[in-house]
ZAPALO-965645 format. One record per residue (C-alpha): residue number from 0; residue in one letter; x, y, z. Coordinates in steps of 0.1 Angstrom, whole numbers. Example, Ala and Ser with C-alpha at 12.3 -4.5 7.8 and 13.67 -1.06 7.14 Angstrom:
2
 seq type     u     v     w
   0    a   123   -45    78
   1    s   137   -11    71
//
This chain:
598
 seq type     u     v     w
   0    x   159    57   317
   1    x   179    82   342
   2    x   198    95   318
   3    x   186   123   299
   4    x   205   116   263
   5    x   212    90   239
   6    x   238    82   210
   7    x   222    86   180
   8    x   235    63   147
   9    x   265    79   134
  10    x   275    65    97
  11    x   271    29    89
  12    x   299    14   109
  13    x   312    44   138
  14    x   282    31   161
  15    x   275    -4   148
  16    x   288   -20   181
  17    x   286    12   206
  18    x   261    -9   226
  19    x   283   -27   235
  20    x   306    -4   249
  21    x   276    16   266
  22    x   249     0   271
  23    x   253   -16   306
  24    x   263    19   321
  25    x   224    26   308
  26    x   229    45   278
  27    x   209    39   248
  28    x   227    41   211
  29    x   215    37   177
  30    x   230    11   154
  31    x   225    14   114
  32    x   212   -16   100
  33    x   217    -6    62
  34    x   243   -31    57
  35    x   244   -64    59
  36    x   281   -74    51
  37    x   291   -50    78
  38    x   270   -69   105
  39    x   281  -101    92
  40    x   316   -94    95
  41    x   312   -76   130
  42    x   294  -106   140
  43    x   323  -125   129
  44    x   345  -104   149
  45    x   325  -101   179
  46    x   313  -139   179
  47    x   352  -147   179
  48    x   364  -123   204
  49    x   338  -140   228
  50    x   350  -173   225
  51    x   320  -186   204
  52    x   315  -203   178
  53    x   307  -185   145
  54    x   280  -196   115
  55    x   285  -178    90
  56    x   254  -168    67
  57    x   263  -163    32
  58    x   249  -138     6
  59    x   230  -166   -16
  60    x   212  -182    10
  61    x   174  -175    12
  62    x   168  -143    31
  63    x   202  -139    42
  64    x   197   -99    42
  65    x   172  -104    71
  66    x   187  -128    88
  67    x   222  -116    90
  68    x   206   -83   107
  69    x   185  -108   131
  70    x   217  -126   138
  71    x   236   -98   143
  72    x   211   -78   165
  73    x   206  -108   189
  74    x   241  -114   197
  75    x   243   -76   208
  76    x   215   -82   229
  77    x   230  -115   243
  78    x   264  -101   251
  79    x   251   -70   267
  80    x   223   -86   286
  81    x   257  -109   299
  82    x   277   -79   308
  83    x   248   -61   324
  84    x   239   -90   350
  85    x   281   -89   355
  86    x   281   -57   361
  87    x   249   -62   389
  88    x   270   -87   409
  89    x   302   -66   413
  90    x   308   -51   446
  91    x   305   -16   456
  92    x   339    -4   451
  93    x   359    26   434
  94    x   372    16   398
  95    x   346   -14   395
  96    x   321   -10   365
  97    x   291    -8   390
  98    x   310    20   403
  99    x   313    36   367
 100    x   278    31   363
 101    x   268    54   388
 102    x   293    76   385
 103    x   282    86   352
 104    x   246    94   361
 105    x   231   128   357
 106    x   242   142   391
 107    x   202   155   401
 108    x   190   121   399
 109    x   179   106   426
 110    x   198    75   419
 111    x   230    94   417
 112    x   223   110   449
 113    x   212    79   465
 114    x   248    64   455
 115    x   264    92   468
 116    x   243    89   501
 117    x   251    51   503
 118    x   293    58   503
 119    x   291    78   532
 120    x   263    53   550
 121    x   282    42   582
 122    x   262    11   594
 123    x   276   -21   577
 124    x   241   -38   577
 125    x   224    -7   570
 126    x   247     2   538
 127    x   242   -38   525
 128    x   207   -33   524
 129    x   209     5   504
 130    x   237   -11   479
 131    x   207   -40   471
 132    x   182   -12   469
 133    x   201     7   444
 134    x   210   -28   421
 135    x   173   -33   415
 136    x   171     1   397
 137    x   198    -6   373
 138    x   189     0   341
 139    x   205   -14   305
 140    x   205    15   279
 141    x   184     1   248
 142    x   201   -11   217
 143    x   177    12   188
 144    x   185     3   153
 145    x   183    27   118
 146    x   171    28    86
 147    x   166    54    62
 148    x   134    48    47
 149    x   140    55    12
 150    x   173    40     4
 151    x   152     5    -1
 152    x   167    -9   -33
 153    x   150   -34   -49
 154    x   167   -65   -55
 155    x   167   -93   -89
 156    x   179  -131   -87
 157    x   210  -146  -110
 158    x   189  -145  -140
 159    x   178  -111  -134
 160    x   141  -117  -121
 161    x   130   -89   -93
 162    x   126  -109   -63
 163    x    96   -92   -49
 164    x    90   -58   -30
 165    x    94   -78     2
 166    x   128   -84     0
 167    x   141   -48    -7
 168    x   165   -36     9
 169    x   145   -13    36
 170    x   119   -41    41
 171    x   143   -67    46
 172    x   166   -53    67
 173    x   129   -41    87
 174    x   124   -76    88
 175    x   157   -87   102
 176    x   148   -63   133
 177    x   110   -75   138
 178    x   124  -109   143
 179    x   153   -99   170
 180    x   153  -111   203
 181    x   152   -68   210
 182    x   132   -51   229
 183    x   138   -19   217
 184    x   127    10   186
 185    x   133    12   155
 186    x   139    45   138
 187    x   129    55   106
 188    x   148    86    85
 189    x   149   103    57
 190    x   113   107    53
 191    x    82    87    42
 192    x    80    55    29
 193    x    45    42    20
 194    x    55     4    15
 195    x    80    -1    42
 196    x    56    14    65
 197    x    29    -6    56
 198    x    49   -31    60
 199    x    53   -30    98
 200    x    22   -39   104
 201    x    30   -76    95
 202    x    48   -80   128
 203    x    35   -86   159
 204    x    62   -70   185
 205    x    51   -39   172
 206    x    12   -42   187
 207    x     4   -43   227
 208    x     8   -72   243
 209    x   -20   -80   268
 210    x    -4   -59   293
 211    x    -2   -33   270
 212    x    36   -32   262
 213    x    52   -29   230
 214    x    85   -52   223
 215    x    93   -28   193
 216    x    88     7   191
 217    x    91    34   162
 218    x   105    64   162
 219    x   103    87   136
 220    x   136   111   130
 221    x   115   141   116
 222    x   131   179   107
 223    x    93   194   111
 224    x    61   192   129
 225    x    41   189   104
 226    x    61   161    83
 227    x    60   144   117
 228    x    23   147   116
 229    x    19   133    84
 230    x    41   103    95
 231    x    22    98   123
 232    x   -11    95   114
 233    x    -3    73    85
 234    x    12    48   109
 235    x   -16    54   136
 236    x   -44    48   115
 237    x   -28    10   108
 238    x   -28     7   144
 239    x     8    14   148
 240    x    22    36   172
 241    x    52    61   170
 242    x    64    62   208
 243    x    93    94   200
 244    x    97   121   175
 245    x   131   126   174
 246    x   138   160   160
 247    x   170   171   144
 248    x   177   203   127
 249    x   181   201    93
 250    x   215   217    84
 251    x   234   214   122
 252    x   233   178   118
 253    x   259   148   107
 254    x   249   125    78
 255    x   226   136    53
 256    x   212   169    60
 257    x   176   177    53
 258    x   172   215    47
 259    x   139   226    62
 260    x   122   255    38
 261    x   140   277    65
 262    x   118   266    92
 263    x   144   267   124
 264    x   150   250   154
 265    x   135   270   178
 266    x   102   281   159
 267    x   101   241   150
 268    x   104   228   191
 269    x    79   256   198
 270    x    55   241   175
 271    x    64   208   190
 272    x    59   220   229
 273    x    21   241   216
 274    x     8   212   198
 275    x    22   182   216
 276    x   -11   175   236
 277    x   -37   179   206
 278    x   -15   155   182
 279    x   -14   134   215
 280    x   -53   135   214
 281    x   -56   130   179
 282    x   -33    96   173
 283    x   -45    83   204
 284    x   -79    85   183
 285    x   -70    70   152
 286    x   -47    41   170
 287    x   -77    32   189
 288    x   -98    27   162
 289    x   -72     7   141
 290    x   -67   -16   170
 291    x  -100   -21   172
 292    x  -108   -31   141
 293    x   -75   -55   144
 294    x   -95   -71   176
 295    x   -63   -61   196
 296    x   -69   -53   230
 297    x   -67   -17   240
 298    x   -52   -10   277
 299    x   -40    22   283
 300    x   -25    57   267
 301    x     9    49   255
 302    x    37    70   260
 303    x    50    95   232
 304    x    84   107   236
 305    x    98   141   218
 306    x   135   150   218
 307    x   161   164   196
 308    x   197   166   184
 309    x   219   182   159
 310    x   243   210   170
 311    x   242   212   211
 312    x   272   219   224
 313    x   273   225   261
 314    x   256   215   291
 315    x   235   251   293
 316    x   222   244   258
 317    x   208   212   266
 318    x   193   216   300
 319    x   178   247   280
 320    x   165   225   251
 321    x   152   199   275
 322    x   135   224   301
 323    x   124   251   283
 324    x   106   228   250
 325    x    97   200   275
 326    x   118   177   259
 327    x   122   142   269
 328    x   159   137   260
 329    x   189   148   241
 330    x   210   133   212
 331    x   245   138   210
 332    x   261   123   183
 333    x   294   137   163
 334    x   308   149   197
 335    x   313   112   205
 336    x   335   102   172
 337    x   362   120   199
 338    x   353    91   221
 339    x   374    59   210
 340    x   357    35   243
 341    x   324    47   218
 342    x   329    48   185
 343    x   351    33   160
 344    x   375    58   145
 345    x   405    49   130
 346    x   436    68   146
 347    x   445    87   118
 348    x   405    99   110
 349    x   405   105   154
 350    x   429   128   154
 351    x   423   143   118
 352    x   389   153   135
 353    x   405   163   168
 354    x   426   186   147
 355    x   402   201   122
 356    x   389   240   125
 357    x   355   254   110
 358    x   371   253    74
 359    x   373   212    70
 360    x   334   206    78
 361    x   310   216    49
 362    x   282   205    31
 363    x   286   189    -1
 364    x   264   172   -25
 365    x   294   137   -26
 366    x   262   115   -14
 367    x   249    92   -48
 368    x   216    97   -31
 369    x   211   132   -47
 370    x   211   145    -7
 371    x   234   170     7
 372    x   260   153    25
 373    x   278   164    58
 374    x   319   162    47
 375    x   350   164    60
 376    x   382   178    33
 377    x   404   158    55
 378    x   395   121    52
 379    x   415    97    30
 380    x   381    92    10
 381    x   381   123    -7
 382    x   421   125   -10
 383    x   412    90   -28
 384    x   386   109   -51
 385    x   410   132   -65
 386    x   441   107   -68
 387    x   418    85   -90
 388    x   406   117  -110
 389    x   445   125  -112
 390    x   449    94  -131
 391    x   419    96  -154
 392    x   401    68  -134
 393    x   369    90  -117
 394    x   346    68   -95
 395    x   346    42   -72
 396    x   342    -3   -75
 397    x   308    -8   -70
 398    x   304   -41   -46
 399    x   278   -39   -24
 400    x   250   -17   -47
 401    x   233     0   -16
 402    x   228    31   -29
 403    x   223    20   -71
 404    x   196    44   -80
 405    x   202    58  -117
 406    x   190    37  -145
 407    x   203    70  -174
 408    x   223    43  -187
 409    x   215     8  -178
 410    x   182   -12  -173
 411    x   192   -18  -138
 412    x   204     9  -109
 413    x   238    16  -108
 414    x   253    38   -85
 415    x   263    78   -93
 416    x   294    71   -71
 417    x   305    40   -97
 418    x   332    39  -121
 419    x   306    27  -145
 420    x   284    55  -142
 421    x   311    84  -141
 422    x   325    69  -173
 423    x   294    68  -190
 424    x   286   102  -175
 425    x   314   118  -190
 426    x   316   102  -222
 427    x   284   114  -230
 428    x   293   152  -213
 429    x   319   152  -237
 430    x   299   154  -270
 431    x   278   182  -260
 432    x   305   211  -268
 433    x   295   234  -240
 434    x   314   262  -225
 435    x   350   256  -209
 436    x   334   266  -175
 437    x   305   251  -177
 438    x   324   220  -189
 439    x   344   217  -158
 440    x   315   227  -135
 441    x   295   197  -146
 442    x   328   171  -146
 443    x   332   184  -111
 444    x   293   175  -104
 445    x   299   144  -117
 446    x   327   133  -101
 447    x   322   145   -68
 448    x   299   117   -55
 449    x   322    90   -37
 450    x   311    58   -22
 451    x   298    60    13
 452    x   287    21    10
 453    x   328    14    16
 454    x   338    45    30
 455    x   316    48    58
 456    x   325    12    69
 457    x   364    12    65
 458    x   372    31    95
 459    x   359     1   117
 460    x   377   -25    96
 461    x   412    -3   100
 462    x   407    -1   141
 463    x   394   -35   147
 464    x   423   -47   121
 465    x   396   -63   104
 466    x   408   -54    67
 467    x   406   -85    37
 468    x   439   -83    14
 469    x   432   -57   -14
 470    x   406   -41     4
 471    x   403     0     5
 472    x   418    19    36
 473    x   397    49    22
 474    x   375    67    50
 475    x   344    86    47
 476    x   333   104    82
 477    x   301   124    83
 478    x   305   151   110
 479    x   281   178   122
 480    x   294   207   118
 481    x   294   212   156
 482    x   321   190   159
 483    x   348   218   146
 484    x   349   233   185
 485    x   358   200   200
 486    x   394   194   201
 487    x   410   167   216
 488    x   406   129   222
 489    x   382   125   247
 490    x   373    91   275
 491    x   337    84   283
 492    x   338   100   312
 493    x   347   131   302
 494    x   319   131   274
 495    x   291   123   295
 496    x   304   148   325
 497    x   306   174   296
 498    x   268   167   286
 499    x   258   172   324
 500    x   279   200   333
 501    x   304   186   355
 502    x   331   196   330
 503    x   337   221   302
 504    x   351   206   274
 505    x   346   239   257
 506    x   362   264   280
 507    x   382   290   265
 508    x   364   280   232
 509    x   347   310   207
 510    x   314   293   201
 511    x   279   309   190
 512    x   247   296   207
 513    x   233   263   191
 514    x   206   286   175
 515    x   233   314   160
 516    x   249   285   146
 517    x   219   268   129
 518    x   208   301   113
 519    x   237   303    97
 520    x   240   275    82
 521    x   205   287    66
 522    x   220   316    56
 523    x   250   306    37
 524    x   225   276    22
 525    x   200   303    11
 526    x   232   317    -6
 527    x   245   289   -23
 528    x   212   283   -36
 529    x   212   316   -50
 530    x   240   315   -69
 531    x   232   280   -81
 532    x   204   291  -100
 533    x   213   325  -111
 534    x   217   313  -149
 535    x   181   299  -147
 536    x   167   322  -126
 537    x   126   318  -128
 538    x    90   332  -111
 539    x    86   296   -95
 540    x   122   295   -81
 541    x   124   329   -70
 542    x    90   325   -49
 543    x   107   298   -32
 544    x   134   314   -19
 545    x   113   342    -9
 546    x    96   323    14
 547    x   126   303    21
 548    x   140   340    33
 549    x   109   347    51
 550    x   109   319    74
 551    x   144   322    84
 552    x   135   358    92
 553    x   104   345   111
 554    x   127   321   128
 555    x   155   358   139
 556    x   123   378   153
 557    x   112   345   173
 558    x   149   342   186
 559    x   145   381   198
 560    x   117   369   218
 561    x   133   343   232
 562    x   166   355   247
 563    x   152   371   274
 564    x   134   336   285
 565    x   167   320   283
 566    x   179   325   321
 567    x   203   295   325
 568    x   230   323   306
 569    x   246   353   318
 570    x   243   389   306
 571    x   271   385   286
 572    x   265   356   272
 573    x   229   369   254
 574    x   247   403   248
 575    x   267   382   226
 576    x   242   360   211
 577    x   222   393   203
 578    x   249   408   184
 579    x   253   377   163
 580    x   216   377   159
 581    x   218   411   144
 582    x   246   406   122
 583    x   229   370   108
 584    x   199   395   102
 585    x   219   419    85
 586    x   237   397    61
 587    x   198   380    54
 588    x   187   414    44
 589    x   212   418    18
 590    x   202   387     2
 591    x   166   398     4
 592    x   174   426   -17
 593    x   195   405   -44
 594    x   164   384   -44
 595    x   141   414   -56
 596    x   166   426   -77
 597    x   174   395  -102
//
């Protein structure tokens, strides 16, 4: 692919359909496949706005998870295969998407260059002959698809009977990909998952063909090397191969955030660049093997991709990340809920975002999944939370059970986020006569989980004026904190120039480096942590953060060494970042000495 970043899946429903918006100018996007009802009802809309005929598969048929997400996935494919091969028959001419196409290639690329060389070409038959050249190196971004690993519920018929481990959520929406018309990857988050893992090897697409090429690839997101390792080899030694790492920092990220032991950015990529070729070595070993003992033929090395995202911001930072660690590519994802030709945003959310400082991004723990949870104080879902706590009605209708985990008071999972859980939740807080304060500080725990399942989904109902009668206008949005120095409403165009340098979308903006930033988030999280344990304080904990403190300060004295290798910045630039780096250190050391004093 020429171009050197991709759109990695932002909630559930701001990039379910970005492929088809990007993909034919080449740029590769990530679509969550977690829920099922969402892609029914896109392919509804989509099907519709195409002129075709829709078949709708309802929620009792056999297998419907799976095949809604097939469904679903190949009529992305078919529509943007139908818009690429437009697109490849248009003429040559300013305003034209085959213009557009080019025009928003990285401008070093030879193809770039070569369009820009064919404009100017002043023999006719000459100039016909570059303009066929440069159509038989168009390339379609791919259409990659999601799934956290671990949020894989298991499901139980009408009469209450499990229905098997195969048709969990995770494995059947797996499923629904493996049997897709796509040729593209996977990728797996939120770490490990023995038995959906295992399960890929059931599927063909995701062996070598006899040419050697894989249909479907994996990609493991990972916040570590050695995690990534782990991972890896697992998968390797069933003969299945993991083509990209895709690294993103733990805290600088949208979503769910991860929080590394204090392992940072830098000191992780470094680990990344030393150790790439031996873990290269070593997979290659174990995925030989396996596909030996499958009696699959074996043709060459495949390739192994290693990128990253979470917190760039400019153009310097990313040709940085991408020379310097010997990246592959770039993600870039919050930046482009600014973009509405993208993402789906709901006006109101766009320019809620557009308008927001530092102060409306934080991390909260509102996810029912028990995992910190990017937030923003601004969206209608949390003014929702607090209206229904107003009127004594905490939690949300659970419909679609995505996230039903807790079985505290019922045989089966229900959700943390639920009416039916906070209820129970605080009826039973109630008869245990604790302290005022501490009485409040656990209601507050309780009912600050809301439910991402609708949430995280409305804001594409509200643009695409795709709302049912009754149904919630509440939005959930899931921003990096990154996204607080973006301000405005932004077109592709500008985006994409932004991410190669041809415009500063950040000019005149106070911003630290993407590595100042990161570190402290760490801090304040080493912090919070802190204080959140204070009236339980033990040996085991306190060891933790110890080390938790020493890697972050492992992660500053690697960052000293660094700077000076950082030559696509000027003086003033690393004058600045080193002040901040001293100041982070500073305020580290003062919690290094509350640690040794509690």
């Amino acid at each position: 692919m020429s171009h050197t970043f991709h759109i990695p899946v932002l909630g559930l429903a701001f990039s379910v359909d970005t492929p088809l918006k990007v993909a034919h100018y080449g740029i590769t996007s990530t679509v969550s496949i977690v829920d099922d009802e969402l892609l029914e009802r896109m392919r509804k809309y989509h099907t519709e706005k195409n002129g075709l005929r829709f078949e709708p598969i309802h929620k009792g048929e056999p297998d419907s998870r799976a095949q809604r997400v097939t469904a679903y996935l190949n009529l992305l494919n078919k529509l943007v295969n139908e818009q690429f091969e437009q697109l490849k028959q248009l003429p040559f001419e300013q305003g034209s998407d085959l213009d557009r196409y080019f025009d928003l290639q990285p401008p070093a690329t030879n193809l770039k260059q070569g369009y820009d060389l064919m404009r100017d070409y002043p023999d006719p038959v000459g100039k016909k002959i570059f303009q066929n050249l440069l159509r038989s190196y168009l390339q379609k971004g791919a259409i990659d698809v999601n799934i956290m690993s671990k949020v894989d519920k298991m499901n139980f018929d009408a009469d209450g009977q499990y229905t098997g481990d195969e048709n969990t959520d995770a494995l059947a929406a797996l499923r629904g990909f493996a049997q897709s018309d796509l040729n593209s990857s996977i990728i797996l988050s939120a770490g490990m998952n023995p038995r959906l893992y295992s399960y890929l090897e059931r599927f063909a697409d995701f062996y070598p063909d006899e040419n050697g090429h894989l249909r479907k690839k994996i990609i493991l997101k990972v916040s570590d090397y050695r995690s990534a390792l782990i991972q890896a080899k697992f998968l390797a030694k069933k003969g299945l191969w993991v083509s990209e790492f895709r690294i993103e920092s733990g805290l600088n990220c949208g979503g769910h955030a991860f929080a590394t032991d204090g392992l940072l950015l830098g000191p992780i990529l470094d680990e990344f660049k030393q150790k790439r070729q031996p873990m290269l070595h070593e997979l290659l070993q174990m995925y030989q093997a396996a596909l030996s003992d499958k009696s699959i033929k074996y043709v060459e090395a495949p390739q192994q991709r290693i990128s990253v995202q979470g917190g760039i911001g400019t153009a310097l930072e990313d040709s940085f990340l991408l020379n310097h660690y010997q990246l592959d590519a770039t993600g870039w994802g919050s930046p482009f809920l600014l973009v509405p030709e993208a993402t789906n945003v709901d006006n109101e959310t766009l320019y809620q975002l557009a308008e927001a400082n530092n102060d409306d991004f934080y991390v909260s723990a509102a996810s029912p999944l028990g995992v910190l949870f990017n937030n923003f104080k601004n969206a209608s879902m949390e003014q929702q939370r607090l209206e229904r706590i107003e009127k004594g009605r905490p939690g949300s209708p659970c419909t679609k059970k995505y996230l039903c985990t807790n079985t505290e008071f019922t045989e089966q999972p229900i959700c943390t986020a639920s009416r039916e859980y906070q209820h129970l939740k605080l009826q039973q807080l109630a008869t245990e006569n604790l302290p005022v304060d501490l009485y409040k500080e656990q209601v507050e725990a309780i009912t600050e989980k809301i439910c991402l399942c609708e949430g995280l989904c409305a804001s594409a109902y509200i643009k695409n004026d795709m709302l049912k009668p009754r149904e919630s206008k509440a939005v959930a949005v899931c921003p990096g904190p990154n996204l607080a120095y973006f301000s405005g409403v932004y077109s592709l165009e500008e985006m994409i120039k932004h991410i190669y340098g041809q415009l500063d979308l950040l000019k005149n903006t106070e911003r630290s480096n993407i590595f100042i930033n990161e570190l402290n988030l760490y801090i304040e999280y080493l912090r919070a942590d802190m204080a959140s344990h204070l009236k339980n304080w033990n040996d085991k904990k306190q060891k933790y953060l110890i080390k938790f403190k020493d890697q972050l300060q492992a992660g500053i004295n690697y960052y000293k060494q660094l700077m000076p290798q950082i030559s696509n910045q000027s003086q003033e630039y690393l004058t600045k970042m080193y002040k901040e780096l001293i100041v982070s250190e500073t305020h580290l050391k003062a919690l290094s000495s509350a640690l040794l004093t509690v």
